[in-house]
C-alpha positions as CSV (number, residue, x, y, z in Angstrom):
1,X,26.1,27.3,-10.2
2,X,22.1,27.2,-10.1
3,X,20.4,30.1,-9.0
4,X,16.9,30.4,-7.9
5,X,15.6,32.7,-10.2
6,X,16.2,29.7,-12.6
7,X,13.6,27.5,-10.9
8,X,11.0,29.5,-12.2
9,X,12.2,29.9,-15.4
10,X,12.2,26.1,-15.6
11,X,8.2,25.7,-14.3
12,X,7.6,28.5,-17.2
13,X,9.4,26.3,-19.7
14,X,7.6,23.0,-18.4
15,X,4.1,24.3,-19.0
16,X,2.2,23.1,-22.2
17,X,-1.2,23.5,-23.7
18,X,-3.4,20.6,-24.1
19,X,-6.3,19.8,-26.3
20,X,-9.0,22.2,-24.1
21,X,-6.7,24.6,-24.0
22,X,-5.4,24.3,-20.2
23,X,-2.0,24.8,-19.2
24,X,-0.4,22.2,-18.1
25,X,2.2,21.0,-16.4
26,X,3.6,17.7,-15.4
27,X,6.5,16.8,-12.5
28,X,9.0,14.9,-14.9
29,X,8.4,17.6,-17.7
30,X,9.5,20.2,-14.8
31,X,12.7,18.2,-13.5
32,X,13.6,17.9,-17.0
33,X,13.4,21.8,-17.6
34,X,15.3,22.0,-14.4
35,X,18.0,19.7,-14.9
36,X,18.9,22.2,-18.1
37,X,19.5,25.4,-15.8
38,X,21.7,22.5,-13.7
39,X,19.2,21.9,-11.1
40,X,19.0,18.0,-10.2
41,X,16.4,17.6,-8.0
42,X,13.9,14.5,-7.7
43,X,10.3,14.7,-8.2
44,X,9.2,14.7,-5.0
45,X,10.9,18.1,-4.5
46,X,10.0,19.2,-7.3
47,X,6.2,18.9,-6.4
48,X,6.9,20.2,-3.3
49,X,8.3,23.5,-4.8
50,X,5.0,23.0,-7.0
51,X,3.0,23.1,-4.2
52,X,4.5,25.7,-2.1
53,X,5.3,28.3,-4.9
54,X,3.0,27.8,-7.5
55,X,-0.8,28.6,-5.8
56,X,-2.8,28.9,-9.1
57,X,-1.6,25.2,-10.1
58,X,-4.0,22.5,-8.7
59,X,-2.8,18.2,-8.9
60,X,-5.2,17.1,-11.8
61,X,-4.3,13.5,-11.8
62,X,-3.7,12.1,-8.5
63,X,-2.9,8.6,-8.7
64,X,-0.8,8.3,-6.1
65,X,2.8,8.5,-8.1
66,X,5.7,10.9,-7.7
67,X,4.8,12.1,-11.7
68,X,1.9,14.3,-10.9
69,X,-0.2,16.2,-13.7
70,X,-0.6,19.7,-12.6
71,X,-3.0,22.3,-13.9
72,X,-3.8,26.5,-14.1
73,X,-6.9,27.3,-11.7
74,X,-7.5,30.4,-13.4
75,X,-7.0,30.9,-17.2
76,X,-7.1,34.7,-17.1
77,X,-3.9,34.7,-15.0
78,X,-0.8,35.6,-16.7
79,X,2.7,33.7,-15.2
């Protein structure tokens, strides 16, 4: 049985580094964490749960898809 405290869990796992140094995070990258703590959800939920639960992630690439790039606003702040 999922639980919610999972979801979170999942966005931690999903979040990378790349080559400046951001964290990053993308909407596939976060479904697939999800699906592992049996949470099957499709992107555009998981980008709204992005969206309303994650405040210090902004949409970095917006180009108009469902797998959206997602990135920390503020580097000194510790998930």
């Amino acid at each position: 049985m999922p639980r919610d405290y999972e979801i979170t869990a999942a966005f931690k796992e999903a979040i990378m580094l790349d080559a400046k140094n951001r964290r990053l995070v993308t909407t596939e990258d976060f479904r697939i964490a999800l699906e592992k703590y049996n949470h099957h959800w499709p992107l555009e939920e998981c980008n709204r749960w992005i969206k309303r639960y994650q405040s210090f992630f902004f949409e970095l690439v917006t180009d108009g898809g469902a797998n959206k790039t997602w990135a920390l606003r503020n580097m000194g702040y510790v998930i």
